[in-house]
Structures are given as structure tokens and as C-alpha cells.
C-alpha positions as CSV (number, residue, x, y, z in Angstrom):
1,X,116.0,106.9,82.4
2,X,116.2,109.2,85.6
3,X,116.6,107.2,88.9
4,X,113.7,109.2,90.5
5,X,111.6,108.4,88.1
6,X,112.6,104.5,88.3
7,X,111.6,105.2,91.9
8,X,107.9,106.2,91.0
9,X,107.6,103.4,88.7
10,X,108.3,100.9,90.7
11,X,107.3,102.2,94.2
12,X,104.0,101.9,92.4
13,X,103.8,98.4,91.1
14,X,105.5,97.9,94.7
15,X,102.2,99.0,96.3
16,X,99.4,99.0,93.4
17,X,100.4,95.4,91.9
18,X,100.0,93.8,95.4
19,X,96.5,95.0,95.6
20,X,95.1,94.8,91.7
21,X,96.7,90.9,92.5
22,X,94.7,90.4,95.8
23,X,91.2,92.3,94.5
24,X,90.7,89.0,92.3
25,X,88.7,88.3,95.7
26,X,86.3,90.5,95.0
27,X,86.2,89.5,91.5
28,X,83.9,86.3,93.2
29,X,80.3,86.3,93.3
30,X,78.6,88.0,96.5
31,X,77.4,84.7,97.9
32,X,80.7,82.9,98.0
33,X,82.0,85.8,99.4
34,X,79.6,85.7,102.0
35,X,81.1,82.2,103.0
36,X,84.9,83.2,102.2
37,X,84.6,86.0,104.4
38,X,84.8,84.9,108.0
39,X,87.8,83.1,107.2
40,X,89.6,85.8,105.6
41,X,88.8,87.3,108.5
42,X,91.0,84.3,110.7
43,X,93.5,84.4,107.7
44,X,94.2,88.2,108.3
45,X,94.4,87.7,111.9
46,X,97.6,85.7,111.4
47,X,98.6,87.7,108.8
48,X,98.6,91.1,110.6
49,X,100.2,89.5,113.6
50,X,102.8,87.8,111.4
51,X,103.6,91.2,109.5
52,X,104.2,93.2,113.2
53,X,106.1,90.6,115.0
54,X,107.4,89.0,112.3
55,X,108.4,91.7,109.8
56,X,108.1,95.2,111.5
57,X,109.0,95.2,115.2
58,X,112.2,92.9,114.4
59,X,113.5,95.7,111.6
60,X,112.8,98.5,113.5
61,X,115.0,97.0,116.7
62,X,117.5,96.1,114.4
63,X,117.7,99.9,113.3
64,X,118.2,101.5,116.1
65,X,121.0,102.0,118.8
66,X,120.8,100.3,122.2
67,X,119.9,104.3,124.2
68,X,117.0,104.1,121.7
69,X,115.0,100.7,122.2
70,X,113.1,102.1,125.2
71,X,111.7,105.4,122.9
72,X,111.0,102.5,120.0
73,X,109.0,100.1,123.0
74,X,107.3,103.4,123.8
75,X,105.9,104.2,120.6
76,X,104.8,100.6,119.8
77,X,102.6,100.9,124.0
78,X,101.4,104.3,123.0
79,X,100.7,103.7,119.3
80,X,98.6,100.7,120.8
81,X,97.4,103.2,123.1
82,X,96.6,106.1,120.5
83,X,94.8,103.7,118.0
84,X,92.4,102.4,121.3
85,X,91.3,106.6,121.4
86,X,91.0,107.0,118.1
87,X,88.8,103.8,117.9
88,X,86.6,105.8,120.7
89,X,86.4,108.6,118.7
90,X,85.0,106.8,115.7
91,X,82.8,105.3,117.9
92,X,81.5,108.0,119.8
93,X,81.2,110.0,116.3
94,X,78.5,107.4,115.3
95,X,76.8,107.2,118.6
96,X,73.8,109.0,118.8
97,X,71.1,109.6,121.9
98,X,71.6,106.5,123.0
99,X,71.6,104.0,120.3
100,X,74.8,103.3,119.2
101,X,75.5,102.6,115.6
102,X,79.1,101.8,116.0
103,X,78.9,98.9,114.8
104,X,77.5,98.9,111.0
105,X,75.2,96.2,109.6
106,X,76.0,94.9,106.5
107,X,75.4,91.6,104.4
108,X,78.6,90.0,106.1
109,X,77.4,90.2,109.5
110,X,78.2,92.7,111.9
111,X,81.2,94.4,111.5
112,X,83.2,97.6,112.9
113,X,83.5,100.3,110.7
114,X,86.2,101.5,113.0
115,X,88.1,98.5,112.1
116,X,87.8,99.6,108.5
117,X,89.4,103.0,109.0
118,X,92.4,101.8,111.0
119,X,93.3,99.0,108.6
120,X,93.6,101.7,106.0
121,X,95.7,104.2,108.1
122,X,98.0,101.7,109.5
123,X,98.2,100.1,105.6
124,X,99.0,103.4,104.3
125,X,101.6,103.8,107.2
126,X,103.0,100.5,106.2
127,X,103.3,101.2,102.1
128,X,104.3,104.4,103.6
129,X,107.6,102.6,104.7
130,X,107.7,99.8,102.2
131,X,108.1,102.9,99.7
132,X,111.1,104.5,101.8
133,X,112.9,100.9,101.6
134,X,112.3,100.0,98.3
135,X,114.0,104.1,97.1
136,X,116.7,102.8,99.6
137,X,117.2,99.4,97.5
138,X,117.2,101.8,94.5
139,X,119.9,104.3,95.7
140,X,121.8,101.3,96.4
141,X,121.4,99.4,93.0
142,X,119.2,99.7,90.7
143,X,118.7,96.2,89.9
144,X,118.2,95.5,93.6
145,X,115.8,97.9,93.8
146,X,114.0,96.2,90.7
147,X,114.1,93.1,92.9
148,X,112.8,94.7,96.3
149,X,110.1,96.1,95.1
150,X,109.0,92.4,93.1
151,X,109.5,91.0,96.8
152,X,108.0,93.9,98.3
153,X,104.9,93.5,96.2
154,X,104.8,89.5,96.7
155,X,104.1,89.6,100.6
156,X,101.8,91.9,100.5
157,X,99.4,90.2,98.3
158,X,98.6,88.0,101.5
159,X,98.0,91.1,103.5
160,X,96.2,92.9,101.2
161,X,93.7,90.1,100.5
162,X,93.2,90.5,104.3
163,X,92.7,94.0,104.6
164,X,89.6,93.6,102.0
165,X,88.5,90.8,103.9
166,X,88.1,93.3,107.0
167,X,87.4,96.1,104.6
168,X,83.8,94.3,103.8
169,X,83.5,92.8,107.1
170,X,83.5,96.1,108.4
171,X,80.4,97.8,106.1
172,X,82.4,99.0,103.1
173,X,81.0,98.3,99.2
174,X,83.2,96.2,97.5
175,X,84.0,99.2,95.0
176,X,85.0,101.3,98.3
177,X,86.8,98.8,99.7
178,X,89.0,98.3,96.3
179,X,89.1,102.8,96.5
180,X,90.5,103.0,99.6
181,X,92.8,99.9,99.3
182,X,94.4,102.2,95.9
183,X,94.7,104.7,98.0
184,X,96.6,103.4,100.9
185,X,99.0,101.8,98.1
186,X,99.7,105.0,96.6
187,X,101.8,106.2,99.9
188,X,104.3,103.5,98.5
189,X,104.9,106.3,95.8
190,X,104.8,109.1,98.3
191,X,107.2,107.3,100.5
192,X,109.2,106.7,97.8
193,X,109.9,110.0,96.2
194,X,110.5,111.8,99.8
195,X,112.8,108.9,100.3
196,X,115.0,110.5,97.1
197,X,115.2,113.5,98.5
198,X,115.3,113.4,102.2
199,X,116.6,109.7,102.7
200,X,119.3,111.3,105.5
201,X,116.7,112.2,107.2
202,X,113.8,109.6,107.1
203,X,116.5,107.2,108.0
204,X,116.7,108.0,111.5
205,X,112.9,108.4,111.7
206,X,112.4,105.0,110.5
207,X,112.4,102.6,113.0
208,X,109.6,104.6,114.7
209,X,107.6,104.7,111.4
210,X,107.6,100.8,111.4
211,X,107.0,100.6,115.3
212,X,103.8,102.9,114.3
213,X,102.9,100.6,111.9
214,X,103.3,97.5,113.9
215,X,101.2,98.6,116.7
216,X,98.4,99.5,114.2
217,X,98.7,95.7,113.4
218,X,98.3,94.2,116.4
219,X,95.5,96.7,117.7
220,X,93.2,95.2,114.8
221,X,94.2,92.0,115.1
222,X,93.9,91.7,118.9
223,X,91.2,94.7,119.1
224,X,88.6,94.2,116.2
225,X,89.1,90.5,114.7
226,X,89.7,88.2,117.4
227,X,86.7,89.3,119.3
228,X,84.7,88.4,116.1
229,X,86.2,85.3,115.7
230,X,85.0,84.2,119.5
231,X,81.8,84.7,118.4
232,X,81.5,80.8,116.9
233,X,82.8,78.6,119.8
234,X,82.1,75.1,118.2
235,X,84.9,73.1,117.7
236,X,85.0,72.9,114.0
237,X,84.5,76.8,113.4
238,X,87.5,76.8,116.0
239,X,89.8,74.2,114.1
240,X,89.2,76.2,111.0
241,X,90.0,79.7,112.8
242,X,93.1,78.0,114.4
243,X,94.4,77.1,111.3
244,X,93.9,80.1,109.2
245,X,95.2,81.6,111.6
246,X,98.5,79.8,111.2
247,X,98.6,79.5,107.2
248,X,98.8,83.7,107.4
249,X,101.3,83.7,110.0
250,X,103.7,80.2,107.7
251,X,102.7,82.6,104.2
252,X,104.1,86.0,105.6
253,X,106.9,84.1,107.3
254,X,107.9,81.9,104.7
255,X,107.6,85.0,101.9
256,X,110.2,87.1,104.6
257,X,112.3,84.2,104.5
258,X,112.7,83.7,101.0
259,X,113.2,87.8,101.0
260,X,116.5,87.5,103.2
261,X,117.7,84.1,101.9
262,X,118.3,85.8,98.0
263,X,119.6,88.9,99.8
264,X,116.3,90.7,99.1
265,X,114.9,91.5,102.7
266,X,114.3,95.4,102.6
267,X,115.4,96.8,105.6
268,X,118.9,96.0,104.7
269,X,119.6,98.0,102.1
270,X,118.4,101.0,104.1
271,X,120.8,99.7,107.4
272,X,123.3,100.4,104.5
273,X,122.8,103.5,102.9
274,X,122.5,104.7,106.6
275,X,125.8,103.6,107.2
């Protein structure tokens, strides 16, 4: 059996596992949604920021040569930046004489379609890299790459159960929600297979691909679903938030944790073939 095609195989479970595994929340009926919703939405919140500044930004710093950490800060401010005009332009697309229909109606509440389109780009930015490191695991060993991509598909579940969250907060069917979350997972693959071929070269590009992905993170975290979440001020709505908020950022943590402390984290491989 052909390393490459080893690769494909389990780039894919890798990326489409993680979200078959978290689209059991949309297996629930449309009413219990309706009341799971708003706190997927604080769960994600901690998730996302856990992800960035617990996952991303530290392995893209740690990939990079001291002359470089000022282009890598850069690209995190104007990937920030860049995802606020893009946001504009999605919202000035839907914005007609006037009346501004921005911001979609749909049995959830009011949600930001916007939202919806960056979680999917920055997700298939992120699977984008998850694919590149799990190929790097692979070129390494194959049974570590069997392994990465197990743990690569493990925390994401969290995330991905997240992204529908915002998904159908933000106007999307459940049926186009579960489309578009396939899709984004499939970059795992593409990531993957150009990984095979062009590792040399993706290496070096790498750190900035994560920074990318981090800054799409924390702009829907801190951009879209905090300002929802200030919509219910009392103190037990707040409690709940708070500590939602907190279980995603302890269930990405403690998933990267158990990811270094078996040797599993998936940067490292890719530090290693760099090397």
C-alpha cells in the first residue's frame, strides 16, 4: 500500500470523521436544538479562542526563526484586519436601498450570515494545515501518522460541533450547514496530498498558514459571537455563558495536552522533517 495513498485515506478520516462525529447534533430534534443552540454558541466561543491561542499561534511561533516573529505578528493584525473587510463586503453585498439584510432571520434568532462564511473559510484554512501536519507525521512514520491523524480528528470533534452551532445560528439549513462543514473537511485531503509532494516548500510557509488561521478564530469569536452573547445580561444566562465558555477552552486544552504527553502533538513531526 502506496504512502500517498495512506495519506488520502487518512487525511480524510482526519478531517471527515471529526465532523460525521459532531453532526450527531443535528441528528436532535429542531426544538431542542432551538434551546442547545445559544450555548453552543458560548461553547464555540471558548473553543475557537482555545484553538488560536492555544493550538495555532503557539505552533506557528515555535516554527519560525527569531528575524521572522514580527512578519508572523503581522499576519495574525492584518489577517484580523482582512477578515473585518471581508465581513464589510458580505455585508454591504446584502445591503440594499437602505434596509439592510445583513443580518438573516432564522428560527434560531438573529444571526450573521457573515459569520457563517468566515467560520467555513478559516475551517477549511485550518483542515488545510491539519492535513499538511498529519502527511508530515506520515513521512515520518507511518504508524505515527496513523496516530496523528486519530488525535487530529479527536479535537476537532469539539470545534466542529461549534462551527454547526454558528453555522445555524447564522441562517444556514441544517442540510447546508452539514454540506459546507464536508467541504471545509475535505482541504484536510488537499492539504495532505500537496504536503507529499511539495512538503520542502509548504514547510516554510506554514507558520503563516496557521497565523492565518488563528486570526480567523479570534475574529469570529471576538467579532460575531461575543456580541450575541451580550445580548442576555441576567446573571444566570451570564453564569451559563461564563462557563461554556470555559468547558471549550479545558476540552481543546486538555485534548492538546494529551496530544503532546503520548508524543502525538502535530506540529512536531513537521519541526522535524523541516530539520
Amino acid at each position: 500500500m502506496s504512502l500517498l495513498f495512506l495519506i488520502v485515506i487518512f487525511t480524510a478520516i482526519g478531517g471527515v470523521l471529526s465532523v460525521l462525529a459532531a453532526s450527531v447534533f443535528l441528528l436532535l430534534p429542531k426544538q431542542q436544538r432551538t434551546r442547545v443552540l445559544p450555548h453552543g454558541i458560548s461553547f464555540a466561543t471558548g473553543a475557537l479562542l482555545a484553538v488560536a491561542f492555544w493550538g495555532l499561534i503557539p505552533h506557528a511561533f515555535a516554527d519560525v526563526a527569531r528575524s521572522q516573529m514580527q512578519a508572523l505578528s503581522a499576519t495574525i493584525m492584518f489577517g484580523l484586519l482582512g477578515f473585518f473587510v471581508l465581513e464589510k463586503l458580505l455585508l454591504w453585498r446584502h445591503c440594499h436601498s437602505g434596509s439592510c439584510e445583513a443580518h438573516v432571520q432564522s428560527d434560531h434568532g438573529h444571526g450573521h450570515r457573515s459569520a457563517g462564511t468566515l467560520i467555513i473559510l478559516g475551517d477549511s484554512i485550518h483542515n488545510f494545515v491539519d492535513g499538511i501536519l498529519i502527511a508530515a507525521a506520515f513521512l515520518t512514520d507511518v504508524k505515527l501518522g496513523i496516530v496523528t491523524s486519530l488525535a487530529v480528528a479527536a479535537h476537532e470533534i469539539p470545534q466542529e460541533v461549534g462551527d454547526f452551532a454558528i453555522l445555524l445560528q447564522s441562517g444556514y439549513s441544517t442540510a447546508k450547514a452539514l454540506f459546507f462543514n464536508m467541504l471545509a473537511s475535505f482541504t484536510t485531503v488537499i492539504g495532505g496530498v500537496l504536503a507529499y509532494y511539495w512538503l520542502g516548500n509548504l514547510q516554510e510557509q506554514l507558520p503563516f498558514f496557521l497565523a492565518l488561521a488563528a486570526s480567523s478564530f479570534i475574529y469570529i469569536a471576538v467579532a460575531d459571537l461575543i456580541p450575541t452573547l451580550h445580548r442576555k445580561n441576567d446573571l444566570k444566562t451570564s453564569l451559563q455563558q461564563i462557563g461554556l465558555i470555559a468547558a471549550g477552552v479545558i476540552l481543546i486544552c486538555a485534548m492538546h495536552g494529551i496530544a503532546h504527553d503520548i508524543g502525538l502533538e502535530s506540529g512536531t513531526p513537521a519541526v522535524e522533517i523541516g530539520h
